[in-house]
Structures are given as structure tokens and as C-alpha cells.
Biopython code that builds the backbone (N, CA, C, O; Angstrom):
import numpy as np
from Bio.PDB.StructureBuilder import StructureBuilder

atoms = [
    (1, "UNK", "N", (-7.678, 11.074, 8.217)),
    (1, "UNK", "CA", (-8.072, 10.176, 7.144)),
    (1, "UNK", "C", (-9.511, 9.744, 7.380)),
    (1, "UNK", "O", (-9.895, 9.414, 8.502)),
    (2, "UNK", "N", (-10.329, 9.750, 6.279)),
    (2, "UNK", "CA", (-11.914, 9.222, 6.477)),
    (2, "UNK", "C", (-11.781, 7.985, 6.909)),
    (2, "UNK", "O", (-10.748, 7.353, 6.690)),
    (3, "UNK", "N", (-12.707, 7.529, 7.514)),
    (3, "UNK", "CA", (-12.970, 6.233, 8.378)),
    (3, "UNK", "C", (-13.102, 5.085, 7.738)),
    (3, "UNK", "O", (-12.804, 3.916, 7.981)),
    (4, "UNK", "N", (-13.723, 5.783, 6.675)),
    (4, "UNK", "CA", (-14.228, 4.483, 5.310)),
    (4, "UNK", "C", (-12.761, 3.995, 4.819)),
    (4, "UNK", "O", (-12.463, 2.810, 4.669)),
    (5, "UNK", "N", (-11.859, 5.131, 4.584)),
    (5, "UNK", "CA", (-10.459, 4.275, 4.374)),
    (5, "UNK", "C", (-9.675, 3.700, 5.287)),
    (5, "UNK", "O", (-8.736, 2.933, 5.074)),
    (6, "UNK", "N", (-10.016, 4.025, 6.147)),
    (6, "UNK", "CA", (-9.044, 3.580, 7.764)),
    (6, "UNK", "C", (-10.200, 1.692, 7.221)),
    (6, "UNK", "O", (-9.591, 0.707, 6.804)),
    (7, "UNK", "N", (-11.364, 1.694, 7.351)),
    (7, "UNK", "CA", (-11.592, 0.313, 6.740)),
    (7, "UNK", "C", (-11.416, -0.564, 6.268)),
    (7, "UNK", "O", (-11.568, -1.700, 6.717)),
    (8, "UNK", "N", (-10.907, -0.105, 4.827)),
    (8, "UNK", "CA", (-10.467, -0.322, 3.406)),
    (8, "UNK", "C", (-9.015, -0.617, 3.894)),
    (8, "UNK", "O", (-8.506, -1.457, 3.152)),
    (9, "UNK", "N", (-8.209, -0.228, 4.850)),
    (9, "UNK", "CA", (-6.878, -0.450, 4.898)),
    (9, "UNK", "C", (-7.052, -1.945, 5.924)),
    (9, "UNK", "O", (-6.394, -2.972, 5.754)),
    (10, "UNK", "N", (-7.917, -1.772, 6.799)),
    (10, "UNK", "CA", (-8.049, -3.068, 8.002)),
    (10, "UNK", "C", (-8.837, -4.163, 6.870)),
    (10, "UNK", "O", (-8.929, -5.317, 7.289)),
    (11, "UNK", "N", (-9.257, -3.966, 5.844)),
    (11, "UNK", "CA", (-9.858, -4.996, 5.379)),
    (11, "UNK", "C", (-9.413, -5.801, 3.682)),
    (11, "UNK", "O", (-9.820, -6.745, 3.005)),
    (12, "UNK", "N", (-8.428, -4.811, 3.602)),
    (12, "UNK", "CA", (-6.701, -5.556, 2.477)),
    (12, "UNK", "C", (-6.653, -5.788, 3.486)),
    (12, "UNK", "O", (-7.527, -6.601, 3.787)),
    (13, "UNK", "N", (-5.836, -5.396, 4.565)),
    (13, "UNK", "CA", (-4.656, -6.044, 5.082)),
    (13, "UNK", "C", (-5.245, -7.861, 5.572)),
    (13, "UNK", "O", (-4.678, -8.951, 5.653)),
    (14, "UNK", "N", (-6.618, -7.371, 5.796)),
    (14, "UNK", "CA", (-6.981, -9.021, 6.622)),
    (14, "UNK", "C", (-7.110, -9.802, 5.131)),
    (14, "UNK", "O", (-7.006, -11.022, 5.001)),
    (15, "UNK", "N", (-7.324, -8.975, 4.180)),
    (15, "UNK", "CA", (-7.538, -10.481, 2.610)),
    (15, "UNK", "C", (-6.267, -10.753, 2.035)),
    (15, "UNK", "O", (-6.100, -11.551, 1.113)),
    (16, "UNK", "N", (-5.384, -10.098, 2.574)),
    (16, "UNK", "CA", (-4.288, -10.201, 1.892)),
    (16, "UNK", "C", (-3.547, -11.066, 2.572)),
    (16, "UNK", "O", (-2.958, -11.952, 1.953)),
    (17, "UNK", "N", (-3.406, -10.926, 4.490)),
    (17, "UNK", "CA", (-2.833, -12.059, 5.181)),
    (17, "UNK", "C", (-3.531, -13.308, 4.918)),
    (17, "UNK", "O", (-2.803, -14.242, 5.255)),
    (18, "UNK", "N", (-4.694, -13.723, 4.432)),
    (18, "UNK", "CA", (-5.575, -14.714, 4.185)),
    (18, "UNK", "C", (-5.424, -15.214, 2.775)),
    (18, "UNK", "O", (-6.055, -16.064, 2.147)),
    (19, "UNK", "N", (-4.317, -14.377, 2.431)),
    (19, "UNK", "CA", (-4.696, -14.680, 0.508)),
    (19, "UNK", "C", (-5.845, -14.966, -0.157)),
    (19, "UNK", "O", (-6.086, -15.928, -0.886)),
    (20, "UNK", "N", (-6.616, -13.945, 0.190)),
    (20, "UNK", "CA", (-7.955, -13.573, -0.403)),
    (20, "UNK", "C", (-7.757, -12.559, -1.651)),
    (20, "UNK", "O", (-8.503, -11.598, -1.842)),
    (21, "UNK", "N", (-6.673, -12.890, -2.464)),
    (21, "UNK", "CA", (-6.282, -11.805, -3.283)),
    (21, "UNK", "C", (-7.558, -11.457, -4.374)),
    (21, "UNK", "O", (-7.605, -10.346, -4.901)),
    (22, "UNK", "N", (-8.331, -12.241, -4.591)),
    (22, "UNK", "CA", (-9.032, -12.028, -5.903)),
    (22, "UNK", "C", (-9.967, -11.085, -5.103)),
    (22, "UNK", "O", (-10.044, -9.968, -5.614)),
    (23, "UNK", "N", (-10.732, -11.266, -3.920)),
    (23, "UNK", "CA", (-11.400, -10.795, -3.263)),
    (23, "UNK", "C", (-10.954, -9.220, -2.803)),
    (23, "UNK", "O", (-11.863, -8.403, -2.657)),
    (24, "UNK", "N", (-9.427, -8.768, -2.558)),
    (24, "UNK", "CA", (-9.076, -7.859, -2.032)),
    (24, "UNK", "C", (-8.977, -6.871, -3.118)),
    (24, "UNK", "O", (-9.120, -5.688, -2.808)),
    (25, "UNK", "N", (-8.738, -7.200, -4.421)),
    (25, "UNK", "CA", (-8.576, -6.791, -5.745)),
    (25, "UNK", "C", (-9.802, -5.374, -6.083)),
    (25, "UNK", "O", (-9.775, -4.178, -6.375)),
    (26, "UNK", "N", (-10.908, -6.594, -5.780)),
    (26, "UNK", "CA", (-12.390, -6.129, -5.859)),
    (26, "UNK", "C", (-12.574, -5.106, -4.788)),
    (26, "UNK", "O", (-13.110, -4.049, -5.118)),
    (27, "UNK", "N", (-12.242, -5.259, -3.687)),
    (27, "UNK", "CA", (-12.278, -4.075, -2.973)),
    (27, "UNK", "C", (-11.377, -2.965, -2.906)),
    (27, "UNK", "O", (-11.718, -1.879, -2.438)),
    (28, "UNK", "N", (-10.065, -3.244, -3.429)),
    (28, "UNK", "CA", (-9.352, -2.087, -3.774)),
    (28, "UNK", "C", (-9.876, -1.670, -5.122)),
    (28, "UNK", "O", (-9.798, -0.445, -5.219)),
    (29, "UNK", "N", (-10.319, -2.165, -6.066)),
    (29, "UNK", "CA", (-10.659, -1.667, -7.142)),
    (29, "UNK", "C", (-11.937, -0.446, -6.912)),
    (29, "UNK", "O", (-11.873, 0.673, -7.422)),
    (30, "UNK", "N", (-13.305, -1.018, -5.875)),
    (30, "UNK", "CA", (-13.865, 0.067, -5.681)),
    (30, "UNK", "C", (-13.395, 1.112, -4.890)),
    (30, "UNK", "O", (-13.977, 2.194, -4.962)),
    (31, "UNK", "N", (-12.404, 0.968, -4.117)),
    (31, "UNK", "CA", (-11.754, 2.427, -3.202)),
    (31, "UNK", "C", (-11.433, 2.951, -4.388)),
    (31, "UNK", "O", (-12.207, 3.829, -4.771)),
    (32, "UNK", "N", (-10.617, 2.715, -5.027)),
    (32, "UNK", "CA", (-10.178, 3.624, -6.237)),
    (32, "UNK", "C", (-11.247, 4.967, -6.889)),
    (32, "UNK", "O", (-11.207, 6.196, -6.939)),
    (33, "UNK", "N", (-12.187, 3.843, -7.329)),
    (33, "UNK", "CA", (-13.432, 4.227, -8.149)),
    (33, "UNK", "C", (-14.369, 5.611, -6.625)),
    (33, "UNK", "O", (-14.933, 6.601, -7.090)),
    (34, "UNK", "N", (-14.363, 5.478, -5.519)),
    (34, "UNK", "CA", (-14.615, 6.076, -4.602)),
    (34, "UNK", "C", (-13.800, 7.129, -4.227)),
    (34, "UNK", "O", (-14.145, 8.294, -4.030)),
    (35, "UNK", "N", (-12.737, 6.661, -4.145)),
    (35, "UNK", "CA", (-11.582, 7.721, -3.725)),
    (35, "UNK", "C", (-10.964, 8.308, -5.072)),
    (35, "UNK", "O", (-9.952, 7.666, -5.355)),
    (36, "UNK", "N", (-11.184, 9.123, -5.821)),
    (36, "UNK", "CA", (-10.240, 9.054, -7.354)),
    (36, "UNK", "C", (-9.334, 9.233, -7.222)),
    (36, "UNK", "O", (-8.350, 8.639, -7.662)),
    (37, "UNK", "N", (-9.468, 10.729, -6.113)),
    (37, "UNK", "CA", (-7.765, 11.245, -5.661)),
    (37, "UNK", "C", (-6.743, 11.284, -4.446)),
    (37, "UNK", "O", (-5.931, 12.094, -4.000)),
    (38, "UNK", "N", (-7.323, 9.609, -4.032)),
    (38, "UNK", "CA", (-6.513, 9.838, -2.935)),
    (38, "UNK", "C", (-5.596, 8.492, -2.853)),
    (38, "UNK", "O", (-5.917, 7.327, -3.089)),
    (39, "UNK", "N", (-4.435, 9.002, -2.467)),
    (39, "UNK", "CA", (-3.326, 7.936, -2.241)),
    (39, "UNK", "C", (-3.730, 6.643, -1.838)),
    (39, "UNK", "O", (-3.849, 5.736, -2.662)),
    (40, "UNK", "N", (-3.936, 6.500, -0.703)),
    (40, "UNK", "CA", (-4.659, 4.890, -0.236)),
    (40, "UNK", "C", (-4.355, 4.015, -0.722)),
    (40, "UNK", "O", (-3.341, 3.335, -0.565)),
    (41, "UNK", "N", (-5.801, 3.825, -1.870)),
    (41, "UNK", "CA", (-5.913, 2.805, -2.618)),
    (41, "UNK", "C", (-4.878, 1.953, -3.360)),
    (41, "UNK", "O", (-4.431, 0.806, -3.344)),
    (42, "UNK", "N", (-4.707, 3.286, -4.121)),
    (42, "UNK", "CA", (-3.197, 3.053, -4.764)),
    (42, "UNK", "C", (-1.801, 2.175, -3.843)),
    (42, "UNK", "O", (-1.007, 1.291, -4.163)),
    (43, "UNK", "N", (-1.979, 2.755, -2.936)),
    (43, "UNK", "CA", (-0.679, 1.966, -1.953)),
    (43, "UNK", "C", (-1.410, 0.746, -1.395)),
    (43, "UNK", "O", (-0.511, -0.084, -1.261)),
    (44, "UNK", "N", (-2.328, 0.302, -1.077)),
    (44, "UNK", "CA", (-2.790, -0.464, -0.745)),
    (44, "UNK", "C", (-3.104, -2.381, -2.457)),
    (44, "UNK", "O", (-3.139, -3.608, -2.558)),
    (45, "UNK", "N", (-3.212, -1.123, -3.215)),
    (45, "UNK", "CA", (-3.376, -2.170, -4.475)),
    (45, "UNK", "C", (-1.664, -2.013, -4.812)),
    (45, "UNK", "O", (-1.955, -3.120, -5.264)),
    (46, "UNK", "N", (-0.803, -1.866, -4.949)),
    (46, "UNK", "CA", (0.749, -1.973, -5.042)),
    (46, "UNK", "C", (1.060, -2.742, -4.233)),
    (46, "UNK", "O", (2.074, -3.335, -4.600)),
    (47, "UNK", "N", (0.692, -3.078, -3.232)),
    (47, "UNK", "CA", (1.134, -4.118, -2.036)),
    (47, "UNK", "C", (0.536, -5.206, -2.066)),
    (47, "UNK", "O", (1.049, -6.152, -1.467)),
    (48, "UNK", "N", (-0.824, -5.399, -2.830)),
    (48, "UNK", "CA", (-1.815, -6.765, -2.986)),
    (48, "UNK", "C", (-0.551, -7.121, -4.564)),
    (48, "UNK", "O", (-0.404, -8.330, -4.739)),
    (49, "UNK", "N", (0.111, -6.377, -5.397)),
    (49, "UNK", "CA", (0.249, -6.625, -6.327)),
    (49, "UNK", "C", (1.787, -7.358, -6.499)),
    (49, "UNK", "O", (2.184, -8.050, -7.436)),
    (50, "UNK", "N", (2.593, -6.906, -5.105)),
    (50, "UNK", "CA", (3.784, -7.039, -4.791)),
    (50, "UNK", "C", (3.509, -8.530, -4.169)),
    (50, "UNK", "O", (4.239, -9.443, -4.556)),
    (51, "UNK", "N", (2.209, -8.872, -2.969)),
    (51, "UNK", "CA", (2.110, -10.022, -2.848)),
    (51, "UNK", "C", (2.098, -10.888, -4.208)),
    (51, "UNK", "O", (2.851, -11.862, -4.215)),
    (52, "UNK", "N", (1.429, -10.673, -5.203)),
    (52, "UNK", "CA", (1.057, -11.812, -6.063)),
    (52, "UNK", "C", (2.353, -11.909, -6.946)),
    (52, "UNK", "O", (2.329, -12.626, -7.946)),
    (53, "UNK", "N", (3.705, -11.072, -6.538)),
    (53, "UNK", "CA", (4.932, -11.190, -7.146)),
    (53, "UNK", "C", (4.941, -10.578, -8.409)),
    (53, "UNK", "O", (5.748, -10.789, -9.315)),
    (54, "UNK", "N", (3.742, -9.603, -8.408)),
    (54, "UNK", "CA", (3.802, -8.560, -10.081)),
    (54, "UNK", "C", (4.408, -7.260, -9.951)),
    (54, "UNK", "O", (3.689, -6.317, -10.283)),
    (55, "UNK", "N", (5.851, -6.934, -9.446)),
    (55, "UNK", "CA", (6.323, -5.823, -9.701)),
    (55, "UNK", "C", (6.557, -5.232, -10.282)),
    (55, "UNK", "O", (7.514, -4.516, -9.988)),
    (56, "UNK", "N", (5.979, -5.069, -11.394)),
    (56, "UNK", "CA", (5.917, -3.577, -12.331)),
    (56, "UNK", "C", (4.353, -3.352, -12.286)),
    (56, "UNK", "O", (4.036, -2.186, -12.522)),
    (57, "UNK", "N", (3.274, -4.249, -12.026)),
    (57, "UNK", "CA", (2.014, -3.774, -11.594)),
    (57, "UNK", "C", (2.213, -2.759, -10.305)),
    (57, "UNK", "O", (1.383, -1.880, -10.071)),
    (58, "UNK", "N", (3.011, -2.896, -9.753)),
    (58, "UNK", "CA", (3.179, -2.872, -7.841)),
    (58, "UNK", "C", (3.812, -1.547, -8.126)),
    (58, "UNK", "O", (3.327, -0.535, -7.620)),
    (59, "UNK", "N", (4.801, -1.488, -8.856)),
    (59, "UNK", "CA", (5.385, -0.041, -8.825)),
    (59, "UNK", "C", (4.561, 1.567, -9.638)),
    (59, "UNK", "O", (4.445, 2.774, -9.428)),
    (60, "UNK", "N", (4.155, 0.473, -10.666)),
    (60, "UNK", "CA", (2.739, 1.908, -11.431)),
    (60, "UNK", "C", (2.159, 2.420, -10.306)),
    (60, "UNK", "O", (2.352, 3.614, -10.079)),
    (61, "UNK", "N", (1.271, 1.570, -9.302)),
    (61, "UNK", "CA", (0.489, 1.950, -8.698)),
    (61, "UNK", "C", (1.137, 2.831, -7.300)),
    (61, "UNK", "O", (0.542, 3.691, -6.650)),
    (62, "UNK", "N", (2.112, 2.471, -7.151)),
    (62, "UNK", "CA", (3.037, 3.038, -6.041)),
    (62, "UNK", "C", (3.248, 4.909, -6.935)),
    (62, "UNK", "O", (3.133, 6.075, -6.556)),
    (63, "UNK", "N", (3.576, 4.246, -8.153)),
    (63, "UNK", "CA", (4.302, 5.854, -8.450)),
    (63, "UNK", "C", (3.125, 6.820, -8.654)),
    (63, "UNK", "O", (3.205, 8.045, -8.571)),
    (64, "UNK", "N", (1.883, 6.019, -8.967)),
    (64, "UNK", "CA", (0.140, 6.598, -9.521)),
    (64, "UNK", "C", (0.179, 7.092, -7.488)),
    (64, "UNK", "O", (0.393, 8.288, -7.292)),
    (65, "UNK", "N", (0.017, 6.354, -6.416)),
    (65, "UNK", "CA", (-0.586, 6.943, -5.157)),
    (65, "UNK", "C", (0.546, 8.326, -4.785)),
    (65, "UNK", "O", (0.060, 9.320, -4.245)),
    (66, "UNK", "N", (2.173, 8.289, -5.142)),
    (66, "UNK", "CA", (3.072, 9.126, -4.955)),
    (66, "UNK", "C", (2.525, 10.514, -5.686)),
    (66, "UNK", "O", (2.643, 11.629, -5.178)),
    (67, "UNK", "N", (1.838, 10.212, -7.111)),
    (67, "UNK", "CA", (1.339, 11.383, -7.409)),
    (67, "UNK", "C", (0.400, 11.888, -7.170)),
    (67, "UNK", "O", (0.362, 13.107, -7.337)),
    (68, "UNK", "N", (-0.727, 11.219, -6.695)),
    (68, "UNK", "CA", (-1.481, 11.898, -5.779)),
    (68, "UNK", "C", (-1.547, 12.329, -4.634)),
    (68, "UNK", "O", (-2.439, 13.095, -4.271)),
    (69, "UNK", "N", (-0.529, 11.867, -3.816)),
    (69, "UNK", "CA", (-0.473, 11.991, -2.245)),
    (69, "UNK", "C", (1.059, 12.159, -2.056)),
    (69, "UNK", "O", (1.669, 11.536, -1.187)),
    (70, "UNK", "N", (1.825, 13.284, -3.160)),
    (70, "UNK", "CA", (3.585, 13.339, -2.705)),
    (70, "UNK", "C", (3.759, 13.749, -1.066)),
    (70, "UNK", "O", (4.911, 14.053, -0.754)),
    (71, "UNK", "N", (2.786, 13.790, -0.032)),
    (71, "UNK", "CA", (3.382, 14.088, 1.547)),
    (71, "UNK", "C", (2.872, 13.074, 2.111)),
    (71, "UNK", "O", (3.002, 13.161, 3.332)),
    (72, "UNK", "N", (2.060, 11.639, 1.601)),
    (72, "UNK", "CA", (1.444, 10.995, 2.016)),
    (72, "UNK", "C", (2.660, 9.931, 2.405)),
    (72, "UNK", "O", (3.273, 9.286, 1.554)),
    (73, "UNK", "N", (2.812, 9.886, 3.282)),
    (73, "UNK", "CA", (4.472, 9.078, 3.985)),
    (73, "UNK", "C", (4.095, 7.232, 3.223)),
    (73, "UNK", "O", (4.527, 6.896, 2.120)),
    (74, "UNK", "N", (3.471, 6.556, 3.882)),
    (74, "UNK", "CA", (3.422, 5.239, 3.423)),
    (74, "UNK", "C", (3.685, 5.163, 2.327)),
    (74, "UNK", "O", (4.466, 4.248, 2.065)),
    (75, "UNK", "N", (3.199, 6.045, 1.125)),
    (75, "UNK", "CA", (3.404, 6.190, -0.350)),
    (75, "UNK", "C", (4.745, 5.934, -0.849)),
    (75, "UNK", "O", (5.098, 5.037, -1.614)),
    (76, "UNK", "N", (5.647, 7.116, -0.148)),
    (76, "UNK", "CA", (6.889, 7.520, -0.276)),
    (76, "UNK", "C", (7.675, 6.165, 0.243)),
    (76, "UNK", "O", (8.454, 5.524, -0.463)),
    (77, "UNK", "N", (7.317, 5.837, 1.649)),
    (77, "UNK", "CA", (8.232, 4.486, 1.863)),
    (77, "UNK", "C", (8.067, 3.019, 1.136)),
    (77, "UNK", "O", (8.979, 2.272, 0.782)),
    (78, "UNK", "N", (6.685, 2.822, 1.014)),
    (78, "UNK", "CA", (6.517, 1.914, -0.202)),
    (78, "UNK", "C", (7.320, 2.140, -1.348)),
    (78, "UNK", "O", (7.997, 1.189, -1.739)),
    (79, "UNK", "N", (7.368, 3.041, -1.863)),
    (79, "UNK", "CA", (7.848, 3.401, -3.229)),
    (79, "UNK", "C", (9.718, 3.056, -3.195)),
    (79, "UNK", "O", (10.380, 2.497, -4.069)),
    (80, "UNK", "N", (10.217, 3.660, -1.775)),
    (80, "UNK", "CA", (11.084, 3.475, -1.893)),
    (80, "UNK", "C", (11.467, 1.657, -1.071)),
    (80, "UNK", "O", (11.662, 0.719, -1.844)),
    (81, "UNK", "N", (11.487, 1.569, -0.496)),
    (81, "UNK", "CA", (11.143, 0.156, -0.022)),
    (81, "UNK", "C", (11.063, -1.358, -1.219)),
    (81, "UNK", "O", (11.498, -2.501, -1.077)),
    (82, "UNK", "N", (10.306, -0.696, -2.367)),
    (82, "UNK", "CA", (10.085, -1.615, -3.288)),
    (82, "UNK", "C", (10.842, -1.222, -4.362)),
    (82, "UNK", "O", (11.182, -2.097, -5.159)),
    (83, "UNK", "N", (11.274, 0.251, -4.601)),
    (83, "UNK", "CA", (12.018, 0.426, -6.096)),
    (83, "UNK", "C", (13.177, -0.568, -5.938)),
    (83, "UNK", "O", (13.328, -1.309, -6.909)),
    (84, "UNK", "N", (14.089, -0.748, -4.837)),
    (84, "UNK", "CA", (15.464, -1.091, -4.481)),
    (84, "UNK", "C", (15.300, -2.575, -5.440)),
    (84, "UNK", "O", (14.198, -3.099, -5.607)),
    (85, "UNK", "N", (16.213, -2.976, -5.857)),
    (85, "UNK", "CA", (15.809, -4.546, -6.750)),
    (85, "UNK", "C", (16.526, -5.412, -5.213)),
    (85, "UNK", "O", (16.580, -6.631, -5.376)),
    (86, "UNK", "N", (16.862, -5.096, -4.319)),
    (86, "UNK", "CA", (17.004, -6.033, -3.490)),
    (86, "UNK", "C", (16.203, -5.799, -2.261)),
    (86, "UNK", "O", (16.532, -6.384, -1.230)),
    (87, "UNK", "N", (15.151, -4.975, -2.275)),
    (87, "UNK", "CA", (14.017, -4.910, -1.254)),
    (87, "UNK", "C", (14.391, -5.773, -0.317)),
    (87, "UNK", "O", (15.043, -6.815, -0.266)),
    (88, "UNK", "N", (13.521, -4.723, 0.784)),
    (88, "UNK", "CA", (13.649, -5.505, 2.108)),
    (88, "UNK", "C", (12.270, -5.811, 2.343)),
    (88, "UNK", "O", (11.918, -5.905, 3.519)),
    (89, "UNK", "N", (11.403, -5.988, 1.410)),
    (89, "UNK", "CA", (10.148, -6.344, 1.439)),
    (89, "UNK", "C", (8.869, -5.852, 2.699)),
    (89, "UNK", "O", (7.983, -6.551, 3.190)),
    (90, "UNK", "N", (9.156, -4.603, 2.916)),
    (90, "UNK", "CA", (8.511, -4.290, 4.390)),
    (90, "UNK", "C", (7.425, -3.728, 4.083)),
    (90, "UNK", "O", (7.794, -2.629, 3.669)),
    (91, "UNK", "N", (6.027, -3.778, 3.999)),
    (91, "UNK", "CA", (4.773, -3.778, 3.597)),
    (91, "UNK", "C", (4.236, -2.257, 4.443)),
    (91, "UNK", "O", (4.198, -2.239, 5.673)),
    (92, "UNK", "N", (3.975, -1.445, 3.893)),
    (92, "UNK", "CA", (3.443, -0.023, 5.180)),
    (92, "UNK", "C", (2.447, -0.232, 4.384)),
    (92, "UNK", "O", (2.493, -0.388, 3.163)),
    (93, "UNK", "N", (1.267, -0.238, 5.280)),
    (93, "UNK", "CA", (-0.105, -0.156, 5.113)),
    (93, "UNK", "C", (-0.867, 1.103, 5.335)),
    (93, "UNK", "O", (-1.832, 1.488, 4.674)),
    (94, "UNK", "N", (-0.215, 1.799, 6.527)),
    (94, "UNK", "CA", (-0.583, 3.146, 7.015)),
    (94, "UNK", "C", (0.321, 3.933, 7.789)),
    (94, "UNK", "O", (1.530, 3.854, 8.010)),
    (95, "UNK", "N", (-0.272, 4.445, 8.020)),
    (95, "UNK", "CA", (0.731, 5.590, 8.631)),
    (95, "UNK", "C", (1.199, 5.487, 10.302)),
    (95, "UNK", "O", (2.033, 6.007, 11.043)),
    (96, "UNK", "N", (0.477, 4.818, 10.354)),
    (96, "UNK", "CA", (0.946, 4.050, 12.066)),
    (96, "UNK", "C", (2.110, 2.995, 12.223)),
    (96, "UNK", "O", (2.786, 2.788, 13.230)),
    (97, "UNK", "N", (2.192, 2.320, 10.879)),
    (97, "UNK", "CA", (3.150, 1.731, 10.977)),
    (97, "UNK", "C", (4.455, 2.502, 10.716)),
    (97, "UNK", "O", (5.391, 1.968, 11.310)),
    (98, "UNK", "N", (4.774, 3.485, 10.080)),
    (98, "UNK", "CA", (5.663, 4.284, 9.835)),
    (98, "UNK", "C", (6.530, 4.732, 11.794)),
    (98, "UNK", "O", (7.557, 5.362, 12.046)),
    (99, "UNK", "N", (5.789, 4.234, 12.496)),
    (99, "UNK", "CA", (6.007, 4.607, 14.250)),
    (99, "UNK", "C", (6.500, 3.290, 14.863)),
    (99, "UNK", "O", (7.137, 3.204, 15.913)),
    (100, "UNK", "N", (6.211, 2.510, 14.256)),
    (100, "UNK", "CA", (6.858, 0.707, 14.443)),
    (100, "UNK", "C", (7.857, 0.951, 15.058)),
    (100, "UNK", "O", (8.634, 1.585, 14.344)),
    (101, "UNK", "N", (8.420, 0.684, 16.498)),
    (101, "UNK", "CA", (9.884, 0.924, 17.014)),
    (101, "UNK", "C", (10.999, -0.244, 15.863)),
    (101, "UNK", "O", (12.004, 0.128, 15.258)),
    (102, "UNK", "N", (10.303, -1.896, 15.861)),
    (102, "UNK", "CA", (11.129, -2.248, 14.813)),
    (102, "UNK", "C", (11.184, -1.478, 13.609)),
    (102, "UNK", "O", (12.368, -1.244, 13.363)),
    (103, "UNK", "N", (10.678, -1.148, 13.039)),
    (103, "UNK", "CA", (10.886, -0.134, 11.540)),
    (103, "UNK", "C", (12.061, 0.447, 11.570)),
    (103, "UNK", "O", (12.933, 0.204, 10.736)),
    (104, "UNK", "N", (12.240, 1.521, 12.828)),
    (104, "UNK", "CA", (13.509, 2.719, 13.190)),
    (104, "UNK", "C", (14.788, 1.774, 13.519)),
    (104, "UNK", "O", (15.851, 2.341, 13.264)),
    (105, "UNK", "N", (14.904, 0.603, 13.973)),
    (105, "UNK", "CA", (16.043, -0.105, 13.873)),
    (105, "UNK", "C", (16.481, -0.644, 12.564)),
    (105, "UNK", "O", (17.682, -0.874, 12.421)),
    (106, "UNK", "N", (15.657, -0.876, 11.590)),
    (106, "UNK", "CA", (16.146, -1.089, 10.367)),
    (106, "UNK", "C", (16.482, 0.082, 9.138)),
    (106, "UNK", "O", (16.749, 0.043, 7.936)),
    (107, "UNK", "N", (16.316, 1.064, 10.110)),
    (107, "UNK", "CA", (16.506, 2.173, 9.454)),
    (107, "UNK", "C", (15.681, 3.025, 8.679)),
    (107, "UNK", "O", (16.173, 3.904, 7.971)),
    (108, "UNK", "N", (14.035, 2.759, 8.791)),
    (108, "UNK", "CA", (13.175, 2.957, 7.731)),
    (108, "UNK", "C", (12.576, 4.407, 8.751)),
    (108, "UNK", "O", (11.674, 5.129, 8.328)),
]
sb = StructureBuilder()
sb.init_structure("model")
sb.init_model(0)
sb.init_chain("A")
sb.init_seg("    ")
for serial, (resi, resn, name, xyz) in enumerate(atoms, 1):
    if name == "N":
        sb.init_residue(resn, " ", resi, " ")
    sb.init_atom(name, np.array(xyz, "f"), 0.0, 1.0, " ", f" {name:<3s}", serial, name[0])
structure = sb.get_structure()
């Protein structure tokens, strides 16, 4: 993965634990505009969107990064993670977390 997105993922995740949402918006909005075709963004703005409690914003963008990136794992577990209407609310940011020893006990 380019470095510039390995960034873009460390720098949602810090506006988003901060509820810097308006701020994180703006920067997922330019990954987008940078990245056209790559998953990322997309999973990364579905999860700023799931924070602000807009799930059908949260799921477009989940099913928009799934179609660009169908082997891109975070995509796929987001997607499924959040379709469930009783979610277990578990946030994958990247692909490192997909290795989480807690993750594999909950079955993910």
C-alpha cells in the first residue's frame, strides 16, 4: 500500500478518535479525489460515517470501496461487520488489524 495512504489511514483514525469529524471528512474527501480507484478511502469515509450514526451513508461507501477493492480484506469485513442490523460495531481500519489476536476470538 502507498505510504501516502498508510497516512491517510493514521490520520482518520486520530480525527475520528478526537471527533474531529468535520475535519476528517475533508481529508477523506481529498484521498478520494487522489486515489479514484482505490478502496481506502472509501472504507475509511464509511467508518467516519458509521461514527456520526449515518448508516446508509456508511454502507454506499462500504459497498462503493468493495467495488473497487473486492480482495481488499478490511472492505469485505467492514461491509460485513456493518450490513448485520445488530453489528458488533468493530471498526477495521487496515489490514493489520484484520491479525488482532482479539478479533480471532470473536470470530472475525
Amino acid at each position: 500500500m502507498d505510504e501516502t495512504l498508510n497516512d491517510v489511514i493514521a490520520k482518520a483514525r486520530h480525527l475520528m478518535d478526537q471527533r474531529e469529524y468535520k475535519q476528517c471528512e475533508i481529508l477523506l474527501r481529498k484521498a478520494m479525489s487522489d486515489f479514484l480507484d482505490d478502496a481506502v478511502p472509501h472504507n475509511l469515509m464509511g467508518l467516519l460515517y458509521e461514527k456520526k450514526n449515518d448508516h446508509i451513508k456508511a454502507m454506499k461507501h462500504f459497498r462503493a470501496e468493495w467495488a473497487l477493492g473486492p480482495s481488499y480484506k478490511p472492505a469485505l469485513q467492514n461491509l460485513d461487520n456493518f450490513a448485520d442490523m445488530f453489528s458488533n460495531k468493530i471498526f477495521i481500519f487496515g489490514e493489520e488489524e484484520l491479525e488482532d489476536p482479539s478479533l480471532k476470538k470473536r470470530g472475525l
